[in-house]
PDB file of N, CA, C and O in Angstrom, chain B, residues numbered from 101:
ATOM      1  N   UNK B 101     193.437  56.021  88.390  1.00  0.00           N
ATOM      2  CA  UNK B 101     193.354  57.094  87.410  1.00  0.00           C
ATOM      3  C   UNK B 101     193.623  58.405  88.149  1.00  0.00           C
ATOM      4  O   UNK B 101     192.798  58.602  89.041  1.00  0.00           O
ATOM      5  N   UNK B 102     194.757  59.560  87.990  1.00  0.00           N
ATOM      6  CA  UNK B 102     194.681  60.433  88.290  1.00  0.00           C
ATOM      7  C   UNK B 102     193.863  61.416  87.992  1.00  0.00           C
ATOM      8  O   UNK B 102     192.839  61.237  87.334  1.00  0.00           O
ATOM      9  N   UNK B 103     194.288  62.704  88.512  1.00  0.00           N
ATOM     10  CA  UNK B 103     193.503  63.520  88.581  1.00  0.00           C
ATOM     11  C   UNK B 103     193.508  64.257  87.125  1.00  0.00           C
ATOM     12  O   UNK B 103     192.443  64.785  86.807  1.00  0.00           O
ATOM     13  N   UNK B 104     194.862  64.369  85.984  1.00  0.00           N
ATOM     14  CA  UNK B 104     194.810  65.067  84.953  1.00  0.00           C
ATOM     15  C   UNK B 104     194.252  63.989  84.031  1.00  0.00           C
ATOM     16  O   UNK B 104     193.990  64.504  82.944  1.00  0.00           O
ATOM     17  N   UNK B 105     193.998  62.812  84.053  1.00  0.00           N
ATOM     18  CA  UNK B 105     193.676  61.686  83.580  1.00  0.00           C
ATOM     19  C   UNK B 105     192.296  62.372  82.817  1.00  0.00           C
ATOM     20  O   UNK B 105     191.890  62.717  81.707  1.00  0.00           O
ATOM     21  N   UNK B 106     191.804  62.294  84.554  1.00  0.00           N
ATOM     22  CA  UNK B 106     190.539  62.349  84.636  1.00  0.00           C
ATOM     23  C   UNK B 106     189.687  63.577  84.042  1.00  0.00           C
ATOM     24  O   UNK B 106     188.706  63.482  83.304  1.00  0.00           O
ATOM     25  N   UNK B 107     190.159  64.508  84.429  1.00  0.00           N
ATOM     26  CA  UNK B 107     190.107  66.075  83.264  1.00  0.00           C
ATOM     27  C   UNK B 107     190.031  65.608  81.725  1.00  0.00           C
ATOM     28  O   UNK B 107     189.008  65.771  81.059  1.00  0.00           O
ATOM     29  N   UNK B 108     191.377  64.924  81.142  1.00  0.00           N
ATOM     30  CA  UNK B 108     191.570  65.112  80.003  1.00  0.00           C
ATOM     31  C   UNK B 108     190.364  64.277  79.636  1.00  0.00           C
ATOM     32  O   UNK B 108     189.532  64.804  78.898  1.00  0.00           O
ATOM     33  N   UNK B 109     190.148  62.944  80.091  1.00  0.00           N
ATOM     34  CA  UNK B 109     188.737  62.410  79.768  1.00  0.00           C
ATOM     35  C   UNK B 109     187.400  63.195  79.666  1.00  0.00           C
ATOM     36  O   UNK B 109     186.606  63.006  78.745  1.00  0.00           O
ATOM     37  N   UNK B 110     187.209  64.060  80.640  1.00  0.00           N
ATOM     38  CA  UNK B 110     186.085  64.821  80.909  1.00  0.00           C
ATOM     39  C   UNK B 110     186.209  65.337  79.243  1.00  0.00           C
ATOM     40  O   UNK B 110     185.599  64.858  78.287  1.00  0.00           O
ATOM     41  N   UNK B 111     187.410  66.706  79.237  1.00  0.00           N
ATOM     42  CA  UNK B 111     187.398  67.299  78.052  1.00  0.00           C
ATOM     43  C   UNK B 111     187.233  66.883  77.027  1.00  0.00           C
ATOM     44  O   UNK B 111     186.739  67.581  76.141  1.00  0.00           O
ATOM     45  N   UNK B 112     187.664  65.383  76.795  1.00  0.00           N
ATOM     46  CA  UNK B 112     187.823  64.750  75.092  1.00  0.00           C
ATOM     47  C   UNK B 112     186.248  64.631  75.115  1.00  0.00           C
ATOM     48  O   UNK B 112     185.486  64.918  74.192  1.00  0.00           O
ATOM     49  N   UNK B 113     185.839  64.026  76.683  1.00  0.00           N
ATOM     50  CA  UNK B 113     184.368  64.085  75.983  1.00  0.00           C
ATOM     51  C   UNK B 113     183.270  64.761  75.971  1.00  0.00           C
ATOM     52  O   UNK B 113     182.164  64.406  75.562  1.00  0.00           O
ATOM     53  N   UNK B 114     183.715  66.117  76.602  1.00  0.00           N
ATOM     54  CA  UNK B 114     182.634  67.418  75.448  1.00  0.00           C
ATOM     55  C   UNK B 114     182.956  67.908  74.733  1.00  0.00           C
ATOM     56  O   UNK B 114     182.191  68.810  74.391  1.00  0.00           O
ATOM     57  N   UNK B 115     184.104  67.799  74.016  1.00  0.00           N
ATOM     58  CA  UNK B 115     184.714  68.134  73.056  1.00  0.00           C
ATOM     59  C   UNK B 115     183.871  67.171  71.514  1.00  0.00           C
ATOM     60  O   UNK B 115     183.281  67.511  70.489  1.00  0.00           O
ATOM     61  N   UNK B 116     184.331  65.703  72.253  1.00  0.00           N
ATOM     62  CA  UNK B 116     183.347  64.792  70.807  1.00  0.00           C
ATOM     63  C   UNK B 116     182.116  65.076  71.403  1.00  0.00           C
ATOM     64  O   UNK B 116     181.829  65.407  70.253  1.00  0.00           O
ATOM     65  N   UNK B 117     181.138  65.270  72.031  1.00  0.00           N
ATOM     66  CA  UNK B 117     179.858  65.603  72.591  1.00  0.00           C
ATOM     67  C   UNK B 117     179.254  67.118  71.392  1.00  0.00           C
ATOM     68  O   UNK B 117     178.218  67.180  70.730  1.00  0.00           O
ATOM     69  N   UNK B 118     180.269  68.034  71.504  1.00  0.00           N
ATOM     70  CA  UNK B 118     179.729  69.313  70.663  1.00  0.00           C
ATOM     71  C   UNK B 118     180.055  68.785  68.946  1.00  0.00           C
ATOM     72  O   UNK B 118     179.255  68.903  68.018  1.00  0.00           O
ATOM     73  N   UNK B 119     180.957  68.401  68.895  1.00  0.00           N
ATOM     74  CA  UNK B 119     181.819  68.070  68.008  1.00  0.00           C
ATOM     75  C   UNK B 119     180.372  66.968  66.852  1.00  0.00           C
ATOM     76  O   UNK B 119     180.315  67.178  65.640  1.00  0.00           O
ATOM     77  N   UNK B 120     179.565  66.088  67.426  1.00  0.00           N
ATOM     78  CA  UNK B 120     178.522  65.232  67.197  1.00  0.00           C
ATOM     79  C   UNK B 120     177.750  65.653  67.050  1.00  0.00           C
ATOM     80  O   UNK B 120     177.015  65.357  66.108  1.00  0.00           O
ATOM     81  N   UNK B 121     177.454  66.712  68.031  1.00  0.00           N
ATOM     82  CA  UNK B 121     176.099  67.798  67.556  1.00  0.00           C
ATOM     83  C   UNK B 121     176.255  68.564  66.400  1.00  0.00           C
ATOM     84  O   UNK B 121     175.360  68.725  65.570  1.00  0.00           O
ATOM     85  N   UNK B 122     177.463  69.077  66.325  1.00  0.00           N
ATOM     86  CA  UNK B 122     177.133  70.068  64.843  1.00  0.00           C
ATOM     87  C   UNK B 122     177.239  69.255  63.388  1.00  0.00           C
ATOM     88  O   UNK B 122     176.521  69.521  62.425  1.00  0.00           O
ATOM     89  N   UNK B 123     178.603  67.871  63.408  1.00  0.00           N
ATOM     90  CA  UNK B 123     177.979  67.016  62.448  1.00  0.00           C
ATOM     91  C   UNK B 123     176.571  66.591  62.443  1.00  0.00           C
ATOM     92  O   UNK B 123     175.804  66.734  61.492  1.00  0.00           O
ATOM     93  N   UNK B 124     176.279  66.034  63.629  1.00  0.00           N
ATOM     94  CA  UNK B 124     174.814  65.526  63.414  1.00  0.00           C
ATOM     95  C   UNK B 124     173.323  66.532  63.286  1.00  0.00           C
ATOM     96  O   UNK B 124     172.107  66.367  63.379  1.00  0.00           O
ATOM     97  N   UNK B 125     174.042  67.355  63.085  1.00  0.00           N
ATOM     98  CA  UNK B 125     172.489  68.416  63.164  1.00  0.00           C
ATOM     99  C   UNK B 125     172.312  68.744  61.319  1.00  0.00           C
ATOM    100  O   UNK B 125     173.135  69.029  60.450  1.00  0.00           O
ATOM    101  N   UNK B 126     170.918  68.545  61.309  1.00  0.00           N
ATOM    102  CA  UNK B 126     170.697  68.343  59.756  1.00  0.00           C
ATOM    103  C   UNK B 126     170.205  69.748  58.814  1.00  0.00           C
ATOM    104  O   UNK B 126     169.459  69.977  57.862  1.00  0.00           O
ATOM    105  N   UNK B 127     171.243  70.604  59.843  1.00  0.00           N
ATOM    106  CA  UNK B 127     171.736  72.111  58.840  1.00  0.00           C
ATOM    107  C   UNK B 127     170.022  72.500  58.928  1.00  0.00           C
ATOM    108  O   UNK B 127     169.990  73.586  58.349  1.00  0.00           O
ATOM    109  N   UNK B 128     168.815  72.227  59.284  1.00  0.00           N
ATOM    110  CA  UNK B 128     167.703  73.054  59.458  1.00  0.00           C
ATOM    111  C   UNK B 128     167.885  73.683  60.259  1.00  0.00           C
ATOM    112  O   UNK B 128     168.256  73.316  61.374  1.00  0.00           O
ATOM    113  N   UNK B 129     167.507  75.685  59.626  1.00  0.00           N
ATOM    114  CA  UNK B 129     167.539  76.680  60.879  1.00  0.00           C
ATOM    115  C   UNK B 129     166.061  77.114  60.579  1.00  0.00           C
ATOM    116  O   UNK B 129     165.345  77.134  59.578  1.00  0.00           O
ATOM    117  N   UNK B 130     165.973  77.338  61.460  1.00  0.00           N
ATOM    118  CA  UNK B 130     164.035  78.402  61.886  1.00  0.00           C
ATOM    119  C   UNK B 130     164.151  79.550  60.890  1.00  0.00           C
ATOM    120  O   UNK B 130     165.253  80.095  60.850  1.00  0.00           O
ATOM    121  N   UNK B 131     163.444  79.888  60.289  1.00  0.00           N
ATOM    122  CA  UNK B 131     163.160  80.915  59.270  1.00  0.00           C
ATOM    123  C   UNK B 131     162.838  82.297  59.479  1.00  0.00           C
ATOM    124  O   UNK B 131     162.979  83.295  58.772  1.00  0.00           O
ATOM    125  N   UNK B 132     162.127  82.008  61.231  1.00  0.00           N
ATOM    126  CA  UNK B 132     161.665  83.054  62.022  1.00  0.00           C
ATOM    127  C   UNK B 132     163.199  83.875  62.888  1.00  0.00           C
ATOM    128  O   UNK B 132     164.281  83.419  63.256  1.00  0.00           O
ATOM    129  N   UNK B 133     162.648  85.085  62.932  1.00  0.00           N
ATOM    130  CA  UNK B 133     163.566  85.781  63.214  1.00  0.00           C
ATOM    131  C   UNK B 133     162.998  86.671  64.288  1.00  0.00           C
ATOM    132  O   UNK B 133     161.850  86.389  64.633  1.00  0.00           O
ATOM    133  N   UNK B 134     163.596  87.722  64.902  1.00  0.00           N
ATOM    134  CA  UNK B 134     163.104  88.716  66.065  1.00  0.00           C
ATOM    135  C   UNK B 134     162.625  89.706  65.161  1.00  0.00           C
ATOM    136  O   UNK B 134     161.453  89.961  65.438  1.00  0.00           O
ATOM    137  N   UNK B 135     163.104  90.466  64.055  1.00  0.00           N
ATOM    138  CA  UNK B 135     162.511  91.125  63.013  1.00  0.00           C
ATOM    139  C   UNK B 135     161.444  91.070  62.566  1.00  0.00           C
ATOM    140  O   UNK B 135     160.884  92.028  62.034  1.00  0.00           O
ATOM    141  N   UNK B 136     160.829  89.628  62.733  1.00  0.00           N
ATOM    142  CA  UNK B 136     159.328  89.308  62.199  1.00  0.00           C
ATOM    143  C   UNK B 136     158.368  89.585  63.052  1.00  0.00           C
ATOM    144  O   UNK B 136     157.208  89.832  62.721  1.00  0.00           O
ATOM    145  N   UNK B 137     158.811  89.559  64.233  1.00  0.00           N
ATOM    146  CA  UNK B 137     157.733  90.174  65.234  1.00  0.00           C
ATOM    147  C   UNK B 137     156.770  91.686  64.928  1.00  0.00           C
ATOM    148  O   UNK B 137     157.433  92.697  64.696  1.00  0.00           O
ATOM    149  N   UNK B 138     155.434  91.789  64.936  1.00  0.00           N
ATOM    150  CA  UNK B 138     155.186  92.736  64.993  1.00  0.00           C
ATOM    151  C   UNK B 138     154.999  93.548  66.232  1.00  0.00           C
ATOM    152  O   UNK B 138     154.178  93.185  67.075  1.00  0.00           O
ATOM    153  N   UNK B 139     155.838  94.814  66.416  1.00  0.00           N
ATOM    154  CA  UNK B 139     156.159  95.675  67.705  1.00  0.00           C
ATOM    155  C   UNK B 139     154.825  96.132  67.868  1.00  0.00           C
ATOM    156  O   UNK B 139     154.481  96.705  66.835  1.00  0.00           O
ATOM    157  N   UNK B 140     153.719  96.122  68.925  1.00  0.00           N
ATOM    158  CA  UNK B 140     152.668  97.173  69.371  1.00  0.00           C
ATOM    159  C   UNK B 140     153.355  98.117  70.082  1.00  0.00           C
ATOM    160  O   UNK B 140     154.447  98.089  70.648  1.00  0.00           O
ATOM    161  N   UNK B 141     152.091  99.385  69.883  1.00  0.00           N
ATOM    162  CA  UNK B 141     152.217 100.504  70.441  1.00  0.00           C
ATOM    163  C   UNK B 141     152.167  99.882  71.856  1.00  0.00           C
ATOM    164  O   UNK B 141     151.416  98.913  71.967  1.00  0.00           O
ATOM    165  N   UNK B 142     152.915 100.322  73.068  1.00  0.00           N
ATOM    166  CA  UNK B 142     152.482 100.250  74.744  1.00  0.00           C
ATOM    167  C   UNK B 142     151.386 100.621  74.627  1.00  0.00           C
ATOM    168  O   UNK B 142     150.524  99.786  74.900  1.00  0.00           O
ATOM    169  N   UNK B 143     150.877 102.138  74.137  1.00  0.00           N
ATOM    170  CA  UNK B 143     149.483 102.760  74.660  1.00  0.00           C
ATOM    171  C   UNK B 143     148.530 101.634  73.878  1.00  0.00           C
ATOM    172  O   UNK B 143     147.870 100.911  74.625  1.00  0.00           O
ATOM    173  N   UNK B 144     148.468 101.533  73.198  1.00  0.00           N
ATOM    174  CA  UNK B 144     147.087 100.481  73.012  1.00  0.00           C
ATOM    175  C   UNK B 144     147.308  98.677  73.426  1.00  0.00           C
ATOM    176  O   UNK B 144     146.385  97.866  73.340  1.00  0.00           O
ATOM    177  N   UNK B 145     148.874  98.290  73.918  1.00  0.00           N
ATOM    178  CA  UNK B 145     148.391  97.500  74.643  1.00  0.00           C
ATOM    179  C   UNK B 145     147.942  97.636  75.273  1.00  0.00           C
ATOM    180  O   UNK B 145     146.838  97.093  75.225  1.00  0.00           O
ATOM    181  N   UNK B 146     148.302  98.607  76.732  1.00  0.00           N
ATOM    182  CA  UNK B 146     147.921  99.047  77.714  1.00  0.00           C
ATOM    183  C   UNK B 146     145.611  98.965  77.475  1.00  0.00           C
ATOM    184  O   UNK B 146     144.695  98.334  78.003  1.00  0.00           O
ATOM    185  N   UNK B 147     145.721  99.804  76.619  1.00  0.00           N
ATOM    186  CA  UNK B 147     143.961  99.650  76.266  1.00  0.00           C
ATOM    187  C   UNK B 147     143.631  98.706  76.503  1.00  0.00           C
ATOM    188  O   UNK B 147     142.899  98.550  77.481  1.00  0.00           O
ATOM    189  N   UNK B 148     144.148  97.310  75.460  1.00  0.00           N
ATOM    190  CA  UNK B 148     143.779  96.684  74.976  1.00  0.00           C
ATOM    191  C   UNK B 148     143.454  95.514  76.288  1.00  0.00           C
ATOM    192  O   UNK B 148     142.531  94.700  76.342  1.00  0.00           O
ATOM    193  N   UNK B 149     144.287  95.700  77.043  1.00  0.00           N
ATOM    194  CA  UNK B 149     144.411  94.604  78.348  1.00  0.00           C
ATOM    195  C   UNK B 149     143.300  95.135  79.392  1.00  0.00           C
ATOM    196  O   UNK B 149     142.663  94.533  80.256  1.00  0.00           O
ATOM    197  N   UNK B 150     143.307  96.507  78.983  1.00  0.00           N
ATOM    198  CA  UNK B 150     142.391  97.123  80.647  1.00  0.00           C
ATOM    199  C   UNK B 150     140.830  96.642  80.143  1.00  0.00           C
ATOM    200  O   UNK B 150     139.887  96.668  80.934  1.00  0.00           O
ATOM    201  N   UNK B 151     140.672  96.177  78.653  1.00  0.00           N
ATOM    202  CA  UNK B 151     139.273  95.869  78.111  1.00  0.00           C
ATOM    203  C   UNK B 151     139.236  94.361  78.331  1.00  0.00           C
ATOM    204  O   UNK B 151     138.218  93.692  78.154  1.00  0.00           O
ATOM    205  N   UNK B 152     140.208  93.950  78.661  1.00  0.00           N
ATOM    206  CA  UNK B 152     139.692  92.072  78.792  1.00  0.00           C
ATOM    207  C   UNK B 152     138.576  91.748  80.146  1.00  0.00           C
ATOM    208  O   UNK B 152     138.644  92.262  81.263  1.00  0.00           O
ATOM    209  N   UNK B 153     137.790  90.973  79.772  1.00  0.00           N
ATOM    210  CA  UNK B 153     136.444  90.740  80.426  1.00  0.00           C
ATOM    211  C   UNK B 153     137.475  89.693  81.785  1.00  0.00           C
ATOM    212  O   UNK B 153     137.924  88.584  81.494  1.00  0.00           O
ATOM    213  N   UNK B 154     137.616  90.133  82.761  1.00  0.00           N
ATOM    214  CA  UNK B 154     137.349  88.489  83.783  1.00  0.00           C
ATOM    215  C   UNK B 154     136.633  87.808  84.320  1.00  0.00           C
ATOM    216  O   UNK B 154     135.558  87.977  84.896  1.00  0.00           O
ATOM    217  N   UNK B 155     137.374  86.839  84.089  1.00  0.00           N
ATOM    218  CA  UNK B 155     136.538  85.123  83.759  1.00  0.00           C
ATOM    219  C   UNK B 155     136.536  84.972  85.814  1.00  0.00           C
ATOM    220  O   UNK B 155     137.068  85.795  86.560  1.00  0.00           O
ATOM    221  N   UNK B 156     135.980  84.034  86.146  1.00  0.00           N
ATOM    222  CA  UNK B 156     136.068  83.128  87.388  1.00  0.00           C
ATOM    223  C   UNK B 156     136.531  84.291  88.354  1.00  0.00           C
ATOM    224  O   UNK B 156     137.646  84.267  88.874  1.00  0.00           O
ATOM    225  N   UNK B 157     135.686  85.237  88.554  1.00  0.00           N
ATOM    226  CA  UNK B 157     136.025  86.398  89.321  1.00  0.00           C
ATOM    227  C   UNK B 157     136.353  85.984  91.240  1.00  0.00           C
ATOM    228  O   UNK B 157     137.238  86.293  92.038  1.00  0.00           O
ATOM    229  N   UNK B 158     134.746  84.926  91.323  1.00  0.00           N
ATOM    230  CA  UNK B 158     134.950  84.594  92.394  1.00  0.00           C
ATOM    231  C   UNK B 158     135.588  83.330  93.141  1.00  0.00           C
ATOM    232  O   UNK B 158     135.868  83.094  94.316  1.00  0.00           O
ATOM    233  N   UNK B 159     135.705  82.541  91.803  1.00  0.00           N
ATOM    234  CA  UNK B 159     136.475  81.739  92.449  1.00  0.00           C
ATOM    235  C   UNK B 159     138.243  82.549  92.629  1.00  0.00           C
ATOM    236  O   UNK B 159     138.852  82.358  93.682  1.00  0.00           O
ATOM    237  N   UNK B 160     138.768  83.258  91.701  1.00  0.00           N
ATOM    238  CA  UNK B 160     140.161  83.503  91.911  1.00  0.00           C
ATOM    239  C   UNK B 160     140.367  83.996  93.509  1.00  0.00           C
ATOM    240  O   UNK B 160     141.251  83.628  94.282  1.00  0.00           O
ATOM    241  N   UNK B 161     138.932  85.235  93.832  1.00  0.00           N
ATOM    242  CA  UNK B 161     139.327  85.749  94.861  1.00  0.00           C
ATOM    243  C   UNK B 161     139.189  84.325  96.129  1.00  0.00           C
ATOM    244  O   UNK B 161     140.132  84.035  96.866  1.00  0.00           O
ATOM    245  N   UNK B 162     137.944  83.649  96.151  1.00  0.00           N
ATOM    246  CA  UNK B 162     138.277  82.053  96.998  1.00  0.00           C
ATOM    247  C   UNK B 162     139.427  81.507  96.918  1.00  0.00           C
ATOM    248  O   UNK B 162     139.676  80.737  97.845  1.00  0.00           O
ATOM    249  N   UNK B 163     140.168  81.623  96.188  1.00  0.00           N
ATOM    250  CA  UNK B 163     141.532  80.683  96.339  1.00  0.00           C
ATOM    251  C   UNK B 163     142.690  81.785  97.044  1.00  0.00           C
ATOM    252  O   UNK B 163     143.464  81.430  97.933  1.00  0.00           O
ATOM    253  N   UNK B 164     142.652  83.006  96.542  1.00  0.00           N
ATOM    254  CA  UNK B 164     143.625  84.341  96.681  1.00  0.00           C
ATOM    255  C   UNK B 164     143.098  84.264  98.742  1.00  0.00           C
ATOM    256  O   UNK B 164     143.995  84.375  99.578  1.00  0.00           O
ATOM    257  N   UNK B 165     141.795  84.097  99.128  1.00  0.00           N
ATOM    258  CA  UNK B 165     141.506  84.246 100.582  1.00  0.00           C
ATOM    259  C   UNK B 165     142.165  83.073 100.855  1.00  0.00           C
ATOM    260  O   UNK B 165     143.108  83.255 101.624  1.00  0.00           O
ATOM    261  N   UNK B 166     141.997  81.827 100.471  1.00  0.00           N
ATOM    262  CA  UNK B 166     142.569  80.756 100.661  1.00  0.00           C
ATOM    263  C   UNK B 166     143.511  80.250 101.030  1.00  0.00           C
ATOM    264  O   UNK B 166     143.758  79.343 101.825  1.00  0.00           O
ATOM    265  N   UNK B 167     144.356  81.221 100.077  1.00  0.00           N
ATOM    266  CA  UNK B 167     145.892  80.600 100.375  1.00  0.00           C
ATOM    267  C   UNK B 167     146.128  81.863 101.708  1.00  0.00           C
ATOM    268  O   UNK B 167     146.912  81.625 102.627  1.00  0.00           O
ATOM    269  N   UNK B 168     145.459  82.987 101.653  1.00  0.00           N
ATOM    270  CA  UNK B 168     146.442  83.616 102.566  1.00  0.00           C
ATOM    271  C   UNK B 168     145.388  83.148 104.025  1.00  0.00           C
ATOM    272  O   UNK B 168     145.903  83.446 105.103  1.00  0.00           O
ATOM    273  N   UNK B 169     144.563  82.739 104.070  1.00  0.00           N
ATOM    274  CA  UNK B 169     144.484  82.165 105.501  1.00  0.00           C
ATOM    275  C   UNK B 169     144.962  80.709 106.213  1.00  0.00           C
ATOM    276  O   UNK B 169     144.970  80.430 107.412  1.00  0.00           O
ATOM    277  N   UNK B 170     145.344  79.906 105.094  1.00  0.00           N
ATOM    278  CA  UNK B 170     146.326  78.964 105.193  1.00  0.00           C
ATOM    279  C   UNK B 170     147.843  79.243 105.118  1.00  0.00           C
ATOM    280  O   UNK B 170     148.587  78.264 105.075  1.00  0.00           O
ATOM    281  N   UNK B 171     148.348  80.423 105.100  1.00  0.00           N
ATOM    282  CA  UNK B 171     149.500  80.573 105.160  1.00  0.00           C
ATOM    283  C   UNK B 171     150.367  80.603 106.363  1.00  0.00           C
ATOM    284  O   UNK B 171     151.560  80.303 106.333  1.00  0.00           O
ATOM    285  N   UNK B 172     149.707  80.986 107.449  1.00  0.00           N
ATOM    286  CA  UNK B 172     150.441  80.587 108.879  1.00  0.00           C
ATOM    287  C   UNK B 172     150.406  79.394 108.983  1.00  0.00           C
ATOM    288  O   UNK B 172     151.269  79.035 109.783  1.00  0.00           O
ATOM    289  N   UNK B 173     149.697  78.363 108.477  1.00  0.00           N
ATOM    290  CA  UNK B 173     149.352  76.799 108.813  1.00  0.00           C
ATOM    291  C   UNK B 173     150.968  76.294 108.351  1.00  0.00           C
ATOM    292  O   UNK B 173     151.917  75.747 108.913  1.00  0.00           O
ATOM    293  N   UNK B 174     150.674  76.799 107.062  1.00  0.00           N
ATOM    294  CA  UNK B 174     151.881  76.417 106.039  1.00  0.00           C
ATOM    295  C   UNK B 174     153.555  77.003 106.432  1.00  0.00           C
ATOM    296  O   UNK B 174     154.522  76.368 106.012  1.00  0.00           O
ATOM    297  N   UNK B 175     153.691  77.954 107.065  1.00  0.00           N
ATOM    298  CA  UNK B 175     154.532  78.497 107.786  1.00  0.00           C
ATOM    299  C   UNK B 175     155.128  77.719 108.925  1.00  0.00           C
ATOM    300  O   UNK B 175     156.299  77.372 109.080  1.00  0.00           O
ATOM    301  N   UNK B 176     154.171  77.535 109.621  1.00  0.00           N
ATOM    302  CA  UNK B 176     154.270  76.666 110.443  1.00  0.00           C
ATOM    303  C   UNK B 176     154.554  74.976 110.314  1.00  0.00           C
ATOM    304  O   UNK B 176     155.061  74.263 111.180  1.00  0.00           O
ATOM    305  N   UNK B 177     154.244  74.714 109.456  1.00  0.00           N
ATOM    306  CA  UNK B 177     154.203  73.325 109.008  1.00  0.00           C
ATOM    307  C   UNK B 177     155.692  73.079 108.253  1.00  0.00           C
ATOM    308  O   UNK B 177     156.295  72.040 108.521  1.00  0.00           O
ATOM    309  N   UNK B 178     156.121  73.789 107.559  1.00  0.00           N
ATOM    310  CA  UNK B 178     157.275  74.127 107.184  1.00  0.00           C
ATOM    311  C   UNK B 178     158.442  74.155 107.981  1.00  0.00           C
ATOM    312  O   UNK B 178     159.485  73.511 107.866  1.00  0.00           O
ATOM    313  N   UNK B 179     158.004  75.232 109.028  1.00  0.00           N
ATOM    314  CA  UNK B 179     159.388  75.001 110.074  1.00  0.00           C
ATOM    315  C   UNK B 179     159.484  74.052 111.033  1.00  0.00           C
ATOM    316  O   UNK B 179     160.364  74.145 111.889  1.00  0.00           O
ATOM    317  N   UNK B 180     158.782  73.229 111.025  1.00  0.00           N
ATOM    318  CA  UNK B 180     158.708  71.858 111.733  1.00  0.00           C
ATOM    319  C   UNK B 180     158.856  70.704 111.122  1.00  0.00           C
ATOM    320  O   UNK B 180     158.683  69.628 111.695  1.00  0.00           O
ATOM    321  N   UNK B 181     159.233  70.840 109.749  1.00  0.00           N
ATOM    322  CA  UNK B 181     159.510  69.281 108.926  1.00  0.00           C
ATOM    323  C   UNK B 181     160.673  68.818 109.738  1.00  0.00           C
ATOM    324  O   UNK B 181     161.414  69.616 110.311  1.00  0.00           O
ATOM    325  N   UNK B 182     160.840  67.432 109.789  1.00  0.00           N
ATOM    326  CA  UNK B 182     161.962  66.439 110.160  1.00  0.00           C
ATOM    327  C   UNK B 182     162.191  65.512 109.201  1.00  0.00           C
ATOM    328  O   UNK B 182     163.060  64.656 109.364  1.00  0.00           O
TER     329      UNK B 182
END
């Protein structure tokens, strides 16, 4: 099989590949649109986020120490895979 053979095969078959999808798709579209979104103000997201309570204060910072005192390990361990 040559090489334009082999192309034209490729092409015929994403051609019937798209060609299957739009027959076979059963014409349902989403109703939702970007328009439906309701836009917030920035300034009261901004509020709204600086008021969220955090959760697992001390474990985040245990894992945040965690990873960065295991990070030379991991550095290291890294540039030595075979």
């Amino acid at each position: 099989m040559d090489f334009n053979a082999v192309e034209e095969e490729e092409f015929g078959f994403s051609r019937n590949y798209f060609l299957a999808k739009e027959v076979g798709s059963s014409g349902k579209k989403s109703a939702r649109k970007l328009s439906d979104i309701n836009v917030v103000d920035e300034q009261k997201l901004r509020e709204a986020s600086a008021n969220i309570e955090q959760k697992h204060q001390n474990d985040v910072a245990g894992l945040i120490n965690s990873c960065k005192s295991l990070y030379p390990k991991w550095v290291f361990d890294l540039r030595h895979l075979d």
